[in-house]
FINU-193428 format. One line per 5 residues: number of its first residue (from 1); their letters; for each residue x, z, y of N, C-alpha, C, CB. Coordinates in Angstrom, 2 decimals. Each point is the difference from the previous one (the first is absolute). Glycine has a CB too. Layout:
FINU-193428
NUM = A = X:Z:Y:X:Z:Y:X:Z:Y:X:Z:Y  ... .
end
This chain:
FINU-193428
1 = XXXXX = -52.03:5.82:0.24:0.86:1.15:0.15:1.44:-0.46:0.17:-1.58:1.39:-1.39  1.99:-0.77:2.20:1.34:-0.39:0.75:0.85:0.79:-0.89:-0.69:-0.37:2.61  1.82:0.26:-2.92:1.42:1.20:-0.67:1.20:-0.60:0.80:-0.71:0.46:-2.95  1.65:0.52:3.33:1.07:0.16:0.63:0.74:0.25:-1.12:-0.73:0.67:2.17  2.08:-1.32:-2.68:0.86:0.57:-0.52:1.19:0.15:0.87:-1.01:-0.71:-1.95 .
6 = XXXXX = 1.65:2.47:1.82:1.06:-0.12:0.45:1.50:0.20:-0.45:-1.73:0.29:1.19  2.68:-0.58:-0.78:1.26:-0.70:-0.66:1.16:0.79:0.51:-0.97:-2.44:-0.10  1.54:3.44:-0.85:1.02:0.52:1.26:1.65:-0.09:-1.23:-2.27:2.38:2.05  2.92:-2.92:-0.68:1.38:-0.54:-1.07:1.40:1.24:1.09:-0.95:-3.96:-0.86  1.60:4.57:-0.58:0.60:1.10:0.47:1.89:-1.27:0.30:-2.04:2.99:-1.84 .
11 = XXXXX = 1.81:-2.20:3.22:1.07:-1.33:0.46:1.48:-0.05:-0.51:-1.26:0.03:2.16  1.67:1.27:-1.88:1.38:0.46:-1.06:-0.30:-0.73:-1.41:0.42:2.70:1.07  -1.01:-2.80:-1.69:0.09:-0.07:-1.47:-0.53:-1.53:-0.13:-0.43:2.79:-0.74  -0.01:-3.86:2.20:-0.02:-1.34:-0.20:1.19:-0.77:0.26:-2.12:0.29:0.43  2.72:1.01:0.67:1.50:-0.91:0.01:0.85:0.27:-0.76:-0.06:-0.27:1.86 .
16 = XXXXX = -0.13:1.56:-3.09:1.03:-0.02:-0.77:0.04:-0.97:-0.82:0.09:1.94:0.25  -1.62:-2.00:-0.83:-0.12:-1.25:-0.66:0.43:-1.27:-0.12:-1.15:1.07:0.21  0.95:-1.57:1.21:0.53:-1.27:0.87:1.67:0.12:-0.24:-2.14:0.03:2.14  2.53:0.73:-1.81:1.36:0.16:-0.08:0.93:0.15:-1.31:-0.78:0.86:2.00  -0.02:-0.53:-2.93:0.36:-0.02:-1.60:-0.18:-1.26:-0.52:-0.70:2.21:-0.38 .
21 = XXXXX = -0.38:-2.83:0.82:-0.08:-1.31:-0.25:0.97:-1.41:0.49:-2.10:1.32:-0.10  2.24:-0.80:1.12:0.80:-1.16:1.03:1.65:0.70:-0.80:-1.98:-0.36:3.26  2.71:1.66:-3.63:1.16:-0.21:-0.71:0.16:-1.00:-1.14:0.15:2.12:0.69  -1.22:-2.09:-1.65:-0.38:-0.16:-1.26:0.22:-1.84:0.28:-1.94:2.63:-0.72  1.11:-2.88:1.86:0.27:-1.05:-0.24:1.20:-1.28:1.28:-2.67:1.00:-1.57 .
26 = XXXXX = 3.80:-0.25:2.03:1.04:0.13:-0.01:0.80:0.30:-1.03:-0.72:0.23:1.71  0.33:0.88:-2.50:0.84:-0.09:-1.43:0.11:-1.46:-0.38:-0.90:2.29:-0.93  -0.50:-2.37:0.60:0.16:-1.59:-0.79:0.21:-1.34:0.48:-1.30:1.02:-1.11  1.70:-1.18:2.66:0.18:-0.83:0.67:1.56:0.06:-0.44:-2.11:0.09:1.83  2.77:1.00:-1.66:1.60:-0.09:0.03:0.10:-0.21:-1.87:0.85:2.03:2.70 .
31 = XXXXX = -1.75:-1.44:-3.12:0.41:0.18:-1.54:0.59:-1.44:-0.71:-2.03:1.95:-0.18  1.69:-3.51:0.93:0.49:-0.80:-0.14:1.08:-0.47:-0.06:-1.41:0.19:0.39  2.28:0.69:0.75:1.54:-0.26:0.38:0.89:1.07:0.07:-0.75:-1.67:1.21  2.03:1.25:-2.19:0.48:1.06:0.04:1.07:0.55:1.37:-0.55:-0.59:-2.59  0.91:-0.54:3.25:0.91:-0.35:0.79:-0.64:-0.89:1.29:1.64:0.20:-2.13 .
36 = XXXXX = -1.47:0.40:3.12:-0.72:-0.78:1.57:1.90:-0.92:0.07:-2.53:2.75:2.04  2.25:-3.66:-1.20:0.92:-0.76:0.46:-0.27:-0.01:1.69:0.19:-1.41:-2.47  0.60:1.02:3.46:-0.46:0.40:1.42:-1.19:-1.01:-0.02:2.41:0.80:1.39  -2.55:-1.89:-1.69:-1.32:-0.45:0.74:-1.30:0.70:-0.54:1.10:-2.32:0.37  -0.82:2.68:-1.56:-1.41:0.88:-0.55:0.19:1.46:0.66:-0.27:-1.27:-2.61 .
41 = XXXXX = 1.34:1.55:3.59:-0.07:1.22:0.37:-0.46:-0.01:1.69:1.88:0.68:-2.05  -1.76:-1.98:2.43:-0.55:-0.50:0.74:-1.64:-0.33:-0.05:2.36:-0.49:0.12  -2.71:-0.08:-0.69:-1.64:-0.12:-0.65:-0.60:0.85:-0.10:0.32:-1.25:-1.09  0.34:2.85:0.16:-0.56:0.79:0.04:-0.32:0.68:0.73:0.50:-0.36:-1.17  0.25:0.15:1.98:-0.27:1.52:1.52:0.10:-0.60:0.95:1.06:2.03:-0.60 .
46 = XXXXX = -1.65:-3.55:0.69:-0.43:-0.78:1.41:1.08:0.11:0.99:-2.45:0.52:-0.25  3.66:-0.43:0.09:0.99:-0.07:1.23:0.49:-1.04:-0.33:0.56:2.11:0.63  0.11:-2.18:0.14:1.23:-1.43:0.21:1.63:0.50:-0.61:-1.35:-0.93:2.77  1.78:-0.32:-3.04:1.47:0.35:-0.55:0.84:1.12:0.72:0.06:-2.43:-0.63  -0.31:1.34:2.09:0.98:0.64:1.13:-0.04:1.28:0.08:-0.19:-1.68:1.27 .
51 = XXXXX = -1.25:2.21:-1.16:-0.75:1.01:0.16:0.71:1.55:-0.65:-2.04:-2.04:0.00  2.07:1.65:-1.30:0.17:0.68:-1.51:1.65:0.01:0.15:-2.38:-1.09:-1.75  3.16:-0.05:2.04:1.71:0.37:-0.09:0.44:0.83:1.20:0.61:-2.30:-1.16  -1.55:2.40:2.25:-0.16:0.44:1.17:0.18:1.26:-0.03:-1.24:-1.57:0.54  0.09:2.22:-1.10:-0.37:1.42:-0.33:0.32:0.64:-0.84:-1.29:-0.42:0.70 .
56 = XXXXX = 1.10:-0.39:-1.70:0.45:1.14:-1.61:0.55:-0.29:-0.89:-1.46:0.81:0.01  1.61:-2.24:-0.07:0.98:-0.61:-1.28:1.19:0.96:0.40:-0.71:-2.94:-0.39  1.58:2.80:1.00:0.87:0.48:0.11:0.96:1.54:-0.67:-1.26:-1.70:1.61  -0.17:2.64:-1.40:-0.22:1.53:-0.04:0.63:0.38:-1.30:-2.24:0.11:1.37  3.63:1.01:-1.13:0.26:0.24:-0.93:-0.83:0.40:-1.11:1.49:0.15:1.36 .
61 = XXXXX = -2.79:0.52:-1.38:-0.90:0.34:-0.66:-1.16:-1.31:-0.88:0.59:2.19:1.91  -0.67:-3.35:-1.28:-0.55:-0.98:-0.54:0.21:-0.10:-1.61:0.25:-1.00:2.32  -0.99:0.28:-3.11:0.11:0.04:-1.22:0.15:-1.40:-0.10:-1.16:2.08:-0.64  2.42:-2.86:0.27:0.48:-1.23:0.26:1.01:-0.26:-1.10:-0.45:0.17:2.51  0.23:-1.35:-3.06:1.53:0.23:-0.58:0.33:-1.74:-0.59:-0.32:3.23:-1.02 .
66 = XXXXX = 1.07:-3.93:1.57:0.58:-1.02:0.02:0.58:-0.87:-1.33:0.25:1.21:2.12  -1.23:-1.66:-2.80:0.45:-0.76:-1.21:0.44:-1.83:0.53:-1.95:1.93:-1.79  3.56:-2.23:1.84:0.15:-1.49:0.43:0.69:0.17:1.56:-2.38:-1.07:-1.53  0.77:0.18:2.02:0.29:-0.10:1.11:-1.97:0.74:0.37:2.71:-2.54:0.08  -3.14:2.83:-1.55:-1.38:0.25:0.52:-0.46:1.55:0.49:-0.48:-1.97:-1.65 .
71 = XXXXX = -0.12:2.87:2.34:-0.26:1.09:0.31:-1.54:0.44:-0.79:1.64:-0.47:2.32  -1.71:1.58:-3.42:-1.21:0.07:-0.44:0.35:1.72:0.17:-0.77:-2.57:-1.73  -0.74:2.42:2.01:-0.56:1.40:0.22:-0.73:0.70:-1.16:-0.23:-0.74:2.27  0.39:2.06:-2.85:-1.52:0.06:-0.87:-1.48:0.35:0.65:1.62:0.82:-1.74  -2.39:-1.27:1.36:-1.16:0.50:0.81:-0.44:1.83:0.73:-0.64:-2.24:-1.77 .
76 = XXXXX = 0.28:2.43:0.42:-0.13:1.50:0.20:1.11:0.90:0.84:-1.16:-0.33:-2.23  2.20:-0.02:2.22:1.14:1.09:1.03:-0.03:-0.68:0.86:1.65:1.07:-1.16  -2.21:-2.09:1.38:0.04:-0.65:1.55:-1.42:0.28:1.12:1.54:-2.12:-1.37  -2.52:2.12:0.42:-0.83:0.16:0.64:0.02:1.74:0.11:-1.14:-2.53:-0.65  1.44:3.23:0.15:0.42:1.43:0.39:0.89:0.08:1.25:-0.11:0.59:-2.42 .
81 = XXXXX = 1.04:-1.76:2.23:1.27:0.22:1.37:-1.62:-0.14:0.80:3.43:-1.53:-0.36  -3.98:0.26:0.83:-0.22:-0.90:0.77:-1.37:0.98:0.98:1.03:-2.52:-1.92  -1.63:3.53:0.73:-0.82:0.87:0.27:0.78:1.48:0.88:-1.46:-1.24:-2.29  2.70:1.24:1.82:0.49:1.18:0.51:0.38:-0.43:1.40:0.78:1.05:-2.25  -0.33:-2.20:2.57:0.83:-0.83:0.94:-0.97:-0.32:1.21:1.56:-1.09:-1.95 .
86 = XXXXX = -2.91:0.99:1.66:-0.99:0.31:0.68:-0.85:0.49:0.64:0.68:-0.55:-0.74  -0.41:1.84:-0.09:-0.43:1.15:0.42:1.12:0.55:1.33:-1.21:0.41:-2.71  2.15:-0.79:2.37:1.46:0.14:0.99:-0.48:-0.19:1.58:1.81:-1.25:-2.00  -2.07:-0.28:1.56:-0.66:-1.09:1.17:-0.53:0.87:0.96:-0.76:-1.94:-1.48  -0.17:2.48:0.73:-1.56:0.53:0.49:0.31:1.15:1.29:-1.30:-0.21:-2.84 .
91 = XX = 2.29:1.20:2.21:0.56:1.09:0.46:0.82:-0.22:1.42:0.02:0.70:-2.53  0.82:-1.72:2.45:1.02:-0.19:1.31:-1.20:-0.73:1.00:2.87:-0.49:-1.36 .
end
């Protein structure tokens, strides 16, 4: 005797899932550092220096702030700029 089981996955509620999961663990990726420096802001979001002083370092709106001679970012308001700044992109 043969049996079929069948499997039905409600898709809204796999990608919310997926997507609750993947913050969570971004939370805890950044939860390490309190402060990005440009090359970790570089690392993080796969661009290039040039790239990044190019486009958005600059932006009065950036979340930047210059201890020395060093430039540290905090994570969380940056990756909010970096998400909003993107969405920008998308639009023009």
């Amino acid at each position: 005797m043969n049996s079929l089981i069948t499997v039905s996955i409600d898709k809204a509620e796999m990608e919310r899932l997926v997507q609750k999961e993947i913050k969570a663990q971004i939370q805890e990726i950044n939860a390490d550092l309190i402060f990005w420096d440009l090359k970790e802001l570089c690392r993080r979001t796969c661009m290039s220096r040039s790239f990044i002083l190019e486009r958005f370092f600059y932006h009065p709106d950036f979340p930047k702030y210059k201890v020395g001679t060093k430039w540290l970012m905090p994570p969380k308001e940056t990756e909010e700029f970096l998400s909003n700044w993107l969405k920008r992109q998308l639009r023009s």
